[in-house]
Every structure is written in structure tokens, then in C-alpha cells.
N, C-alpha and C positions, 0 to 999 in steps of 0.2 A: 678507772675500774672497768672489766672487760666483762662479759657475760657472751655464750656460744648459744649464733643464732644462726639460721637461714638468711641471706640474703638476699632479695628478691629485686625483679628487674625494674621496678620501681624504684630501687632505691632502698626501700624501707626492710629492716629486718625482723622476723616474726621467732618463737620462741618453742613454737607448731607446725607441724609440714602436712597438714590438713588437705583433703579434698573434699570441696564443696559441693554437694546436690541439694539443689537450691531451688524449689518449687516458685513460680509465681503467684497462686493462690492458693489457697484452700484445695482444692478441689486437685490439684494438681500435686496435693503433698503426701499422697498412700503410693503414688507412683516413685516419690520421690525417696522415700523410705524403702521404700521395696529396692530402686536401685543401688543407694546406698548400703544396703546388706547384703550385697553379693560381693562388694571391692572393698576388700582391707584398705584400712587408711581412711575410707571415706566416711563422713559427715554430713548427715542429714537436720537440715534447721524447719522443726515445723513453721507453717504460716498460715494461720485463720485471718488474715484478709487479702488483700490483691481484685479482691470483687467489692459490686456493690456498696461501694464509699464515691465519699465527696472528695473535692480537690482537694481539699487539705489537706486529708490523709491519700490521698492517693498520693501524693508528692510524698509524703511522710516517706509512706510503703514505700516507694523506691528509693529513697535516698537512705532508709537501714536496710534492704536488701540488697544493695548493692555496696554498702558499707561492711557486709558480712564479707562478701566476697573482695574488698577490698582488705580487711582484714592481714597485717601482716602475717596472723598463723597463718593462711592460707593459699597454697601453692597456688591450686588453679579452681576454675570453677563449674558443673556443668548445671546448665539452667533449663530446668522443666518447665513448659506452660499448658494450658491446657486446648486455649483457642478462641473461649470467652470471657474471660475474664477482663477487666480495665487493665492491669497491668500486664502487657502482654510481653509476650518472650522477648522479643527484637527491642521492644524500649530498655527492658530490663539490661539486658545485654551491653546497647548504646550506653547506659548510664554508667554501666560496671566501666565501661574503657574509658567514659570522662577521670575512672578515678586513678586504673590500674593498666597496666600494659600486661598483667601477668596472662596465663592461657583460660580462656572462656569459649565453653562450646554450649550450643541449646539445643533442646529439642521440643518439639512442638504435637502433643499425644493425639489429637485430632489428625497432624497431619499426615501421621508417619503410619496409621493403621489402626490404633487403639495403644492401651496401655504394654500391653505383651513385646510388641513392633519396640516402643518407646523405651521400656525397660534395658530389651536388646544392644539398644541404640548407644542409652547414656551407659550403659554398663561398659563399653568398649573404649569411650570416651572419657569414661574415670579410669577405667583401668589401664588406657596408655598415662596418664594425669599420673595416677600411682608408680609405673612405672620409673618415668623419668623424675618425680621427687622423691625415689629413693637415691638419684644419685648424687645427690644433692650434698656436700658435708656442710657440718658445720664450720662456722668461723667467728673470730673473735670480733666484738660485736662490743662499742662506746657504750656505757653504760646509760649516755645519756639521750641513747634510741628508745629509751624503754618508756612506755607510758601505761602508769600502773592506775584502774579503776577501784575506787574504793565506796562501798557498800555498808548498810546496815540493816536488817532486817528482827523480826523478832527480839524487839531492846526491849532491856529493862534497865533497873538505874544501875548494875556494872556494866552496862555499855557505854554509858557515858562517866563512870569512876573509874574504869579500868581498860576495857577493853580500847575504846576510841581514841583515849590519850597514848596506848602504844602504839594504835598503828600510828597515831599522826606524829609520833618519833620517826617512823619508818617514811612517812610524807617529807618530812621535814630534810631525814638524811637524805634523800632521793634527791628532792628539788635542789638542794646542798653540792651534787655534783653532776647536776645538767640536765634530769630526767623531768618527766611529765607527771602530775598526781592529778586526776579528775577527781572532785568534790560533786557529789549530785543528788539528786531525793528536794528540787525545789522546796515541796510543802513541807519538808525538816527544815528548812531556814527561816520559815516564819516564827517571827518572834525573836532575829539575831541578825535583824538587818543592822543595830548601831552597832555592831560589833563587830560584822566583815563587812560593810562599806567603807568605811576606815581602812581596811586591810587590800583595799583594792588598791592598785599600780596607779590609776590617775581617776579624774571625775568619769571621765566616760563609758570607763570598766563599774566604775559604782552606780552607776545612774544606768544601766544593761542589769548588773545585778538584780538592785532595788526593780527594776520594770520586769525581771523576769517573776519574781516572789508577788508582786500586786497582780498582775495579768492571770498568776497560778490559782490567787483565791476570787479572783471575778470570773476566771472559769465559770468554777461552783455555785458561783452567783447569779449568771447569765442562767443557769441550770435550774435557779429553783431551790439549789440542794446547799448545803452544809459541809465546811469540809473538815469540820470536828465529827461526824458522824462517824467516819471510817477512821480518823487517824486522830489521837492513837487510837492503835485498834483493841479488841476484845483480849486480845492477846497481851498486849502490851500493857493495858489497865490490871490485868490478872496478876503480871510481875512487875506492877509499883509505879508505875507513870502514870501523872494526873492528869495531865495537861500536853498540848504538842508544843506549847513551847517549850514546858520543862522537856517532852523529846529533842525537842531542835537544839536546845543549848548543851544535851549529849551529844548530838551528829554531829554537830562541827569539829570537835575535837579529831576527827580522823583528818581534818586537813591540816593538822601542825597548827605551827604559828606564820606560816612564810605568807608573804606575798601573792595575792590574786591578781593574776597578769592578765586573764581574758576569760569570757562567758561565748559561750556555745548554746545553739538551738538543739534541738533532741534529736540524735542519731548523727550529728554533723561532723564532717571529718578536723578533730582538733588537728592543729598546724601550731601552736604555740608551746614554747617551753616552761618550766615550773607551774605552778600549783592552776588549777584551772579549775573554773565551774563548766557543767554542764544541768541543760534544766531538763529533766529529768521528773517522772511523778515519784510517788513514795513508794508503790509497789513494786517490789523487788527486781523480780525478773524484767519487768517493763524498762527498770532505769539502768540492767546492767544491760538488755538488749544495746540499746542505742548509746552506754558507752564502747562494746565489742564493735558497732557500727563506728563509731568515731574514731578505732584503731587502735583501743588499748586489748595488750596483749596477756594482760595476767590484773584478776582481781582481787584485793582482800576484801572479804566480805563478816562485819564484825554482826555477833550474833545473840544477845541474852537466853532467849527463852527457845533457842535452836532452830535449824533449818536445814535440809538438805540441798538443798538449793544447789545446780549446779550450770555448766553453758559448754554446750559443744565444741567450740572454737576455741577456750580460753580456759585455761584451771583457775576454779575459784578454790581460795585458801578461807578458809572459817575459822573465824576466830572469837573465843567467848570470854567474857569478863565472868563469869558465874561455874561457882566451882563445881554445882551440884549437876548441871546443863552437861559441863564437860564432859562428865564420867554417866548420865544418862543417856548421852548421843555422843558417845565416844565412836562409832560408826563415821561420824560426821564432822566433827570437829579436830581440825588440825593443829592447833596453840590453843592453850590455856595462858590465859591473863590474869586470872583469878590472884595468882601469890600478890598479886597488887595490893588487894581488899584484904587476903588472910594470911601473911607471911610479911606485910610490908615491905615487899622488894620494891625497888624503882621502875620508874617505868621505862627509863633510860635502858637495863640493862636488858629489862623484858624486848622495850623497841627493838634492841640489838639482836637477839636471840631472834624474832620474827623477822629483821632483815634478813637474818643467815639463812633462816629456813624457805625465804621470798627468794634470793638469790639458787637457792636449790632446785626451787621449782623452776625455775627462769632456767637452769642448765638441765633442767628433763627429769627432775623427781616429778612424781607424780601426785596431784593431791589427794586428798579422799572423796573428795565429788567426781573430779577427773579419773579416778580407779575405778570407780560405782558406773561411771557409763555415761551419769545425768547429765539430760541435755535440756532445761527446760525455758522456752522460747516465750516472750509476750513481748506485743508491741501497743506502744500507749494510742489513743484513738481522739481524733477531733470531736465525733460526731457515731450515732447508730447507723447500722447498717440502712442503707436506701432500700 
């Protein structure tokens, strides 16, 4: 099975022919927005740190910034900094070429004049980028290049009766003919560790698992804090969940039944084939960031109680188990899962239907987050601001 992608000099094929304006901090990301709305094609990824962090996340920060732009949506990449911040433009830059060979240029707003100079600058720089990825065609593209992110946000109990068991049909047929499915949302695995350690490829994928799910709740430990406090959240307790494990033992259904062949650290570039963990926190946007960094190119994102949710680089597909969610944020949601709970359909056939509609997106439909514009960016943090 073939699917029509970009090919890039990496190697890797992307699903998006994106250009990247890619701030290094804060401070450097109104410039970087502003560039990005003068060049059709291009893509601006907010970023609230780059400054004023410890090692841990300073490493963080650059290994998902530089994983956006490794990113197979996107073509090439121009990279704003500002001049103070820790992560500065030239490391940035270095680290993107550890991952990609595609085109990266920078520009540095202190040095060039101010922001107006710098504007100038990167605006000339995407717009050759734009350029020459229009001429780019499509080509036929192994299906089993594709490495699809899967999400849940806003659950309630038809995320995990309905919505979650169809996509992880769609996990399942995936990994079934070669492709990539990241599983993620660490703090949604607690409380289902005897049930995908087992499911892991050998001891030392389950003993990575198992150390990533303990490490996630002594976080909140080492804090002081609680990590039933926020999850389930306000939201989630409103539509029917008591407990996170009664959530967790709904989120895992989005990864089928197959085989956990490898665990990943947050924003890391996966390199492995079939089903895969990546550790990831529970909030949304924080855990598709650092899958879009790891190099998946298209997310489903399953939804109870709804979300607009969406990501610059990659079309998130929304999918809800709840029939009433559907047709109130019918704006937002792209499959209904519901005939599961109210019509008794299978989920087999539903799976099928939401491949057909995954593979559409994957050939250039568009989703309804991806139509809407929404870009919305968080990245997870070790520590408060210094």
C-alpha cells in the first residue's frame, strides 16, 4: 500500500510541504510570526522557553525544536533567535543538521538591526524555501514510511467504549503492514502496567516501560504534589470518569492489540517500526508536541467531551466516541464513533471507515483543525523558569 508523499533529502517522506519559522525563544517568537505571514506555505511554531531554563530542559528545548524542523512535513527551515537567550540560533541550527540535511537558514534579530532588518531577512529566506518546495511533486510513498501519533484528550467513558477501540483497529491495521503507531500520555498508563508489559517485544522494552510510568508519578512526588489532582481532570470527572486508572485502561485501547517494540524519551526521534511508546505527559498539546518532534506525520486524536485542538506541522484528525460531542462541535470533529455505543456497529467496520478517511488525509484532504488554521504549541518542562 502506497500513499503520495514528498520526498526529502533525508530520506524520510512527509505528507506536508511546510515552511518552518522557527523562533528560539520566547522573545524571538512575534518576529517569527510576523515573518511567517508575509510567505504563503510558511508555518510559525510558538515557543515560551529557549530562555531562563535548567539543563534538562534546555536539552529538551532543542532536541523538539529541532525535531519540528526535522519533521518530514517539512521542507526547509528558517530559524529566528534573538541573541540572549540559552538556546541560541547557531546551536539550534547545528542540532537541526545532526538530524536533517534538508535547507536551514537563521537569522539572529540583534544582529542584523532589530526586528524590521530581521523580518526582511527571514522573509526572503522562506520565500526562496517556498519557492523551490513548490516544485517539488508528489510520489508514491511505502505505506510503511508513515508514523501515525495517537492522542486523547477530553475522555469520557466513550473514549474508551468506543472511540479508542476504533482507532486501535486503525493502530493495529497500520503496524499489520509495516507502519509506525506511537502510544503516549505516560500518566494514562498508570494503572495498566500488568497489562502492556506483557505486550512488550522482550524484558528490556518492559522494564523501559514500567521505569518510564514510576519515574512519571515520583516526578509529582519529588514536587510535593499529587498527580490525581489534575488528572482525571475537571473535565473528564463531569463526563463519567472516576478514577485515572479507570482513564488509562480507556487510552490504551488506541494502541490495538500488537506488539510494543520500543519506548522513546519526550520529543525523541522514533527510528523503530510497529507500535511504539513514547513518554509523553497527559496534556494534550505537550504530548503531540514531542510526538510531531519524534517525526510523526499525522495524528488521530480521540476526543469525549471535545477539543479543538490542532498542530501546525501535522493534521490532527478528531475523533469522538460520544454522539451528542459530535453534533455539538461538529466544527471540530471529523469521525463519529458513536454507532458503536448507539447503532451497534463494529468496531472493525468503524476502524475501517476512519483508515479510509486517515489515508485521505495522508493524500492532502484536509482535516478540520488543519482547515481552521490551529496551530497550538506546548512543550513539557523539567523545572520553573530560573
Amino acid at each position: 500500500m502506497n500513499f503520495k508523499g514528498y520526498r526529502r533529502p533525508d530520506g524520510r517522506a512527509g505528507i506536508r510541504n511546510h515552511i518552518l519559522i522557527l523562533p528560539c525563544s520566547l522573545c524571538a517568537s512575534e518576529t517569527a510570526r510576523f515573518t511567517a505571514s508575509l510567505v504563503p506555505g510558511a508555518v510559525y511554531i510558538p515557543n515560551q522557553g529557549g530562555c531562563a531554563i535548567v539543563k534538562k530542559d534546555f536539552e529538551m528545548t532543542l532536541e523538539v525544536l529541532s525535531g519540528y524542523a526535522a519533521n518530514p512535513n517539512v521542507y526547509g527551515t528558517v530559524v529566528i533567535g534573538n541573541t540572549c537567550e540559552q538556546v541560541q540560533a547557531h546551536l539550534l541550527v547545528e542540532k537541526i543538521k545532526e538530524k536533517t540535511n534538508k535547507p536551514v537558514e537563521s537569522v539572529v534579530i540583534r544582529d542584523v538591526g532589530g526586528t524590521i532588518k530581521a523580518v526582511e531577512i527571514a522573509a526572503r529566506y522562506a520565500t526562496q524555501m517556498s519557492r523551490d518546495a513548490s516544485k517539488l511533486v508528489k510520489e508514491d510513498i511505502d505505506i510503511s514510511e508513515l508514523i501515525m501519533a495517537t492522542e486523547c484528550g477530553g475522555s469520557d467513558p466513550t473514549s474508551g467504549l468506543a472511540a479508542n477501540p476504533v482507532v486501535g483497529k486503525v493502530s493495529d491495521r497500520l503496524v499489520d503492514i509495516g507502519a509506525t503507531v506511537i502510544l503516549s500520555e505516560t500518566s494514562e498508563l498508570v494503572g495498566t502496567e500488568d497489562i502492556l508489559a506483557p505486550r512488550c517485544k522482550d524484558k528490556e522494552t518492559a522494564e523501559r516501560l514500567l521505569h518510564i510510568i514510576k519515574r512519571n508519578e515520583e516526578h509529582f512526588e519529588r514536587a510535593g504534589e499529587f498527580l490525581r489532582f489534575g488528572n482525571p481532570s475537571t473535565g473528564n470527572k463531569e463526563g463519567g470518569l472516576t478514577t485515572l486508572e479507570e482513564k488509562s485502561l480507556g487510552c490504551i485501547h488506541k494502541a490495538g492489540e500488537r506488539t510494543i517494540m520500543d519506548v522513546f524519551d519526550y520529543g525523541q526521534m522514533v527510528t523503530s517500526k510497529g507500535l511504539v511508546v513514547m513518554d509523553t505527559p497527559g496534556q494534550d498539546i505537550a504530548s503531540i508536541a514531542a510526538m510531531v518532534a519524534g517525526g510523526a506525520q499525522i495524528v488521530i486524536f480521540t476526543t469525549g467531551r471535545g477539543t479543538p485542538t490542532g498542530n501546525g506541522l501535522v493534521p490532527v484528525i478528531k475523533v469522538t466516541g460520544n454522539s451528542e460531542t459530535a453534533k455539538l462541535m461538529a466544527d471540530n470533529i471529523d469521525f463519529d464513533a458513536s454507532p458503536v455505543l448507539t447503532e451497534g456497529k463494529e468496531t472493525d467496520e468503524l476502524g475501517g471507515e476512519l483508515f479510509d478517511l486517515m489515508m485521505r488525509v495522508v493524500n492532502g484532504e484536509k482535516s478540520k483543525a488543519e482547515a481552521l488554521g490551529f496551530n497550538d504549541v506546548s512543550m513539557a518542562r523539567e523545572c520553573n523558569f530560573c
